[in-house]
N, C-alpha and C positions, 0 to 999 in steps of 0.2 A: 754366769755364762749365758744363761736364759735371756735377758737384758740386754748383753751385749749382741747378742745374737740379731737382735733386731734391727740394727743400726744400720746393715744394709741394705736391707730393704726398705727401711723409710728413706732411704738414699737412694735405691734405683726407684723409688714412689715420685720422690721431690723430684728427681731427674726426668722420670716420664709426665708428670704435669706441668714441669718447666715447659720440654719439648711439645706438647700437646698447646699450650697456650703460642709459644712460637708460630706454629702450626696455622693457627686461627686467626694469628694478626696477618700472615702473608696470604691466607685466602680470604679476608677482608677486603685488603689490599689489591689481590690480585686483576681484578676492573681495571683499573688504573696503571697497574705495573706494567698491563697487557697492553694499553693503548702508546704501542712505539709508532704510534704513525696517526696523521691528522688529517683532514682534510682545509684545505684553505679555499672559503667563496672569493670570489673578488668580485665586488659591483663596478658598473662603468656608467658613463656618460655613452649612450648611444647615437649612431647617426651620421659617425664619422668611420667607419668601419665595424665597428663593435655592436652585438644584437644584444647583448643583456650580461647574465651572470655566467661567468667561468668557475672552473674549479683546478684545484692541483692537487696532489698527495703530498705527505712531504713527512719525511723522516727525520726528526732531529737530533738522532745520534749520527748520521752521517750529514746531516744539512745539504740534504738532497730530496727534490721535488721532480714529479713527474705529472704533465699534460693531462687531463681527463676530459679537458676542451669544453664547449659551450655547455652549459648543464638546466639553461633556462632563455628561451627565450622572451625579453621583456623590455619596456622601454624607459630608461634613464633609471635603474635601479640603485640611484645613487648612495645608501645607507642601507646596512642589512644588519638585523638582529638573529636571534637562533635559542631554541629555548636549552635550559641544562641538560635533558639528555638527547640532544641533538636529533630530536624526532622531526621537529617543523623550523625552518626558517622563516623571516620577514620580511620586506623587503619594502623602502616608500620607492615608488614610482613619481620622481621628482616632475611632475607635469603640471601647466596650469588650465588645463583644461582636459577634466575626462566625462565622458559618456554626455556631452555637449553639455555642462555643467563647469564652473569656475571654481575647479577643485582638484588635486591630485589624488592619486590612489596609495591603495597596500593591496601588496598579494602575499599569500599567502601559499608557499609551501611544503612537498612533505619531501622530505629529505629519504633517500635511498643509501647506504650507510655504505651497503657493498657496491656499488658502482658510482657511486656521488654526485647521481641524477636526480632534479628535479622535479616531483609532480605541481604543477599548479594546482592548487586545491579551491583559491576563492579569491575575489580581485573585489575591494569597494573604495568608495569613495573615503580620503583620508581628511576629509571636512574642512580642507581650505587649500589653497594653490601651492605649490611648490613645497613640498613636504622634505624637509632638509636633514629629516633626524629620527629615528624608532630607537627604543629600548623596550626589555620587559622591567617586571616587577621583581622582589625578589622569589613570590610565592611562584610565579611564570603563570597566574593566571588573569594578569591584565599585560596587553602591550599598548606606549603611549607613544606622539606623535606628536609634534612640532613644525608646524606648517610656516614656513619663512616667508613666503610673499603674503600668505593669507594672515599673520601675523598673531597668530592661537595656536593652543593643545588643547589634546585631546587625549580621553584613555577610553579602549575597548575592550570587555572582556572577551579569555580566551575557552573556548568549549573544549574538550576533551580530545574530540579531532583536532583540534590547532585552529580550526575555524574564528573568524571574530563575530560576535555577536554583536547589537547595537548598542551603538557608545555609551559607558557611564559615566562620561565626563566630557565638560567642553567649555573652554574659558579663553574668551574674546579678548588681545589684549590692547591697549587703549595708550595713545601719547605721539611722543618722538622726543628727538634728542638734539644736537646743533649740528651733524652732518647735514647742510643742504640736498647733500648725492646721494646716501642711504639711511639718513635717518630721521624723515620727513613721515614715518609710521612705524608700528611696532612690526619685528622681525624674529619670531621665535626659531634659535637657531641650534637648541636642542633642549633632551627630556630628559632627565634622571632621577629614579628612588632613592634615599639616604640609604648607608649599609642594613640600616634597623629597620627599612622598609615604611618608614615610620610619614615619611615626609617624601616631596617630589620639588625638584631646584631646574627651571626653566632659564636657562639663557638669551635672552631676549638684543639680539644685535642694534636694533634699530632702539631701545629705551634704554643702555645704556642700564640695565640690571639685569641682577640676579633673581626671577620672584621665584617663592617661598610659599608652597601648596600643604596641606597636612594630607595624609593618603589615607584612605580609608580602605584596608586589604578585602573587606568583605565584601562591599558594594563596590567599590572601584571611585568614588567617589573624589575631588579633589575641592579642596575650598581654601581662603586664603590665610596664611599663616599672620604669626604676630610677631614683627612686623611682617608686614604682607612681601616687603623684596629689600636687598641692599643693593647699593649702588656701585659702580666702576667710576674711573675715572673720564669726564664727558666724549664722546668724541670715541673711546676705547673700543665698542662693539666688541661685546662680549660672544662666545664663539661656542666653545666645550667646557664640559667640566669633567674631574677627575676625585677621585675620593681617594682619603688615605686609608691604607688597610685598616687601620685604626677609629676608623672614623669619628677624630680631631680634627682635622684639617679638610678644607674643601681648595680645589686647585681652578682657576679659571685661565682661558686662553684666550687674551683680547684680539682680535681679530685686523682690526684696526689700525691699532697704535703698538702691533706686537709688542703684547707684555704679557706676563700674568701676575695673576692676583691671587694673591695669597689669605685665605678668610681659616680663624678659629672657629670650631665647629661644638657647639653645645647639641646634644642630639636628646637631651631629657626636652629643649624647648624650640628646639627648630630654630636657633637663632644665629647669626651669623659677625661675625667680629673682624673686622679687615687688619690684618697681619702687617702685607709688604707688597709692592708692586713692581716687581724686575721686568727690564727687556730683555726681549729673546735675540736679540743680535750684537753682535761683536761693536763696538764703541766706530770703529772705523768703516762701518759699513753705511755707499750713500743712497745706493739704487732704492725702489721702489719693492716693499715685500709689506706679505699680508701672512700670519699667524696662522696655523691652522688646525693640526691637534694636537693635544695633549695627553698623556697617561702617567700614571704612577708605579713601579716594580711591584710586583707581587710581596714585599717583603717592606714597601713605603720608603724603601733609602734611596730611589733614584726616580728624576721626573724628569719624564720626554717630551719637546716643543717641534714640531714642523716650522720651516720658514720660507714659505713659497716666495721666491724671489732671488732669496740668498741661497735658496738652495740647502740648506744643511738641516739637520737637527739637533737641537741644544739639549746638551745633557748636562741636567742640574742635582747636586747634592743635595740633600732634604736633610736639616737639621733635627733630629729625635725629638727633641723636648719641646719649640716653639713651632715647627714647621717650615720656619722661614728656609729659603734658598739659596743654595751659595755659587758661588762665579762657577758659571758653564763654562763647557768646553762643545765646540761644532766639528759636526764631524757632514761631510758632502753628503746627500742625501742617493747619491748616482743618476740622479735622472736632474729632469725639470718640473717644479711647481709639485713640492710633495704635499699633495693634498691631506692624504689620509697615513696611518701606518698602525702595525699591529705588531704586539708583542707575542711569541708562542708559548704554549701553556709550559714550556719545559721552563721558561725565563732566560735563555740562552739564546734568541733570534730576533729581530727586527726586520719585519718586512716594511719597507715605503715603497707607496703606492707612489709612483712619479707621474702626474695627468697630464703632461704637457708634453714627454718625450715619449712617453706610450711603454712604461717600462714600471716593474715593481725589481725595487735592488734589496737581497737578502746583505742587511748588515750581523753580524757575531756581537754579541753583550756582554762581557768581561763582571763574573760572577762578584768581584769583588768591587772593582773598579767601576762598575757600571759603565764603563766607557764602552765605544761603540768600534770598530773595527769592518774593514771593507772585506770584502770576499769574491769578489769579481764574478759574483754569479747574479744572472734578471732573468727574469721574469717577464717575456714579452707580452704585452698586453694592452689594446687600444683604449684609451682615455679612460684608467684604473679611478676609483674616487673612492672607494671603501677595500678592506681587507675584513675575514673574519676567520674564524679558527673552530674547528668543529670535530670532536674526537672521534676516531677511526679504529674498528676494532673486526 
């Protein structure tokens, strides 16, 4: 009787340390559970009405955004970055000439979380002309920079303020390719760390590669890998790159010759293996279009293609095992000339940035289907060229 006697209580024991461990993963959790609401930057081209950075709220259980209006004034902040806990944003100042100097800038700054204003904290020169592209690291203590008319990158570290300190990196890049019209010199047309932080993959429009940095997270450091870049196909002008959650796969967006490029990804050696090369437009399409970004789903079974021109976005299957891509489906982008477009962190929205009709159109993402879906809701906004997403709590 003694004995048995016990059994309920190590039963109501088991049951409250069940309950207690529950307990601990939803207040873990609860950061994140909390954040039902984001904030969205959106950069422009200015000059034609538009002063700089806007912002929106936006709830994505209802898929409903609200105005918070200019939140920075700045000129052509064409590319914006924002570090993980969304204390400071980036922004390249796509110019070629600042402070009477043949170079574009970065500014730098601090985000206000409950009104979604921006303080400018710090503006320097982003060490070559027309700066087309910022990312951070994965540690977010360097951010890098892709100068497109100046034809190099660069990395800066970042100070504790969000501040950039003076550059630990700076690689000139050298050539050209057989466009007579844009690729008569090199074109770095963006910047990115491998998932493993390990390596930095430069999209160079005007040479027609991919080059291939090894990263040094300590010093910030960049030197060239082995082999130093792989190639596209001539003429393709390489654009963006996309990584698969996996990091197997590396995804490009040729600009050019809309396509992408399909590369296996060895990440013990930095090295890169050419897959497959699909176009991003329907076989019967004859007008005039140029490629523009690309993304992967948060879960690597769907990749998104902009197609300025045709106007849509290609949504492509991503096969598990090789990478390779299977026949899109285009879905209308709602504006003209979607430059830019952004996924939201729930995995459920697509914003395109439309530059040409002055409008960002919220598309619906079909969980399963990856497919894209219209919603007849924009986003008014003078010559949009970047989206980014910033959590809101």
């Amino acid at each position: 009787m003694r004995m048995a006697s016990l059994f309920p209580w190590r039963l109501r024991r088991l049951r409250i340390l069940t309950l207690l461990s529950v307990l601990t993963v939803l207040l873990v959790a609860a950061p994140q559970a909390l954040a039902s609401e984001y904030l969205l930057y959106v950069g422009t081209y200015t000059g034609k009405g538009s002063e700089g950075i806007y912002a929106y709220r936006f709830d994505p259980a209802a898929g409903e955004t609200r105005s918070v209006g200019l939140v920075a004034a700045t000129e052509n902040p064409s590319f914006l970055a924002v570090d993980p806990n969304g204390r400071f944003l980036y922004a390249v100042n796509e110019l070629d000439t600042f402070r009477n100097e043949p170079t574009g800038a970065l500014s730098v700054f601090a985000v206000d979380r409950q009104s979604g204003k921006l303080k400018l904290l710090q503006q320097v020169s982003s060490l070559g002309a027309g700066p087309a592209h910022v990312s951070l690291d994965k540690s977010a203590r360097y951010l890098m920079v892709a100068n497109y008319n100046g034809g190099n990158v660069a990395a800066f570290p970042i100070g504790n303020d969000g501040r950039l300190g003076r550059h630990s990196a700076f690689v000139q890049h050298v050539g050209s390719s057989v466009n007579p019209d844009r690729q008569t010199g090199p074109h770095a047309h963006s910047i990115q760390v491998t998932n493993d932080n390990r390596f930095v993959l430069a999209a160079d429009l005007g040479l027609d590669r991919l080059l291939v940095y090894r990263f040094d997270a300590g010093t910030g450091s960049l030197t060239p890998g082995s082999p130093k870049f792989v190639e596209v196909d001539p003429g393709a002008g390489p654009r963006h790159v996309a990584f698969a959650p996996s990091g197997k796969f590396v995804y490009v967006v040729n600009e050019m010759t809309s396509t992408v490029t399909v590369f296996a990804y060895n990440p013990a050696a930095g090295t890169l293996h050419r897959v497959q090369t699909v176009p991003t437009l329907p076989k019967d399409f004859t007008g005039k279009n140029t490629a523009a970004e690309i993304a992967v789903d948060a879960k690597g079974r769907f990749l998104y293609v902009s197609n300025r021109g045709n106007d849509t976005i290609a949504v492509f299957g991503i096969d598990q095992d090789n990478g390779s891509l299977e026949s899109p489906e285009w879905v209308p982008s709602g504006g003209k000339t979607p430059r830019n477009f952004v996924i939201d962190p729930t995995g459920h929205w697509l914003f395109a940035a439309n530059q040409d009709s002055n409008n960002i159109e919220l598309l619906r993402i079909d969980e399963r289907s990856g497919r894209l879906a219209p919603t007849n809701r924009s986003l008014k906004v003078v010559s949009p060229v970047c989206a980014l997403f910033v959590p809101f709590h």
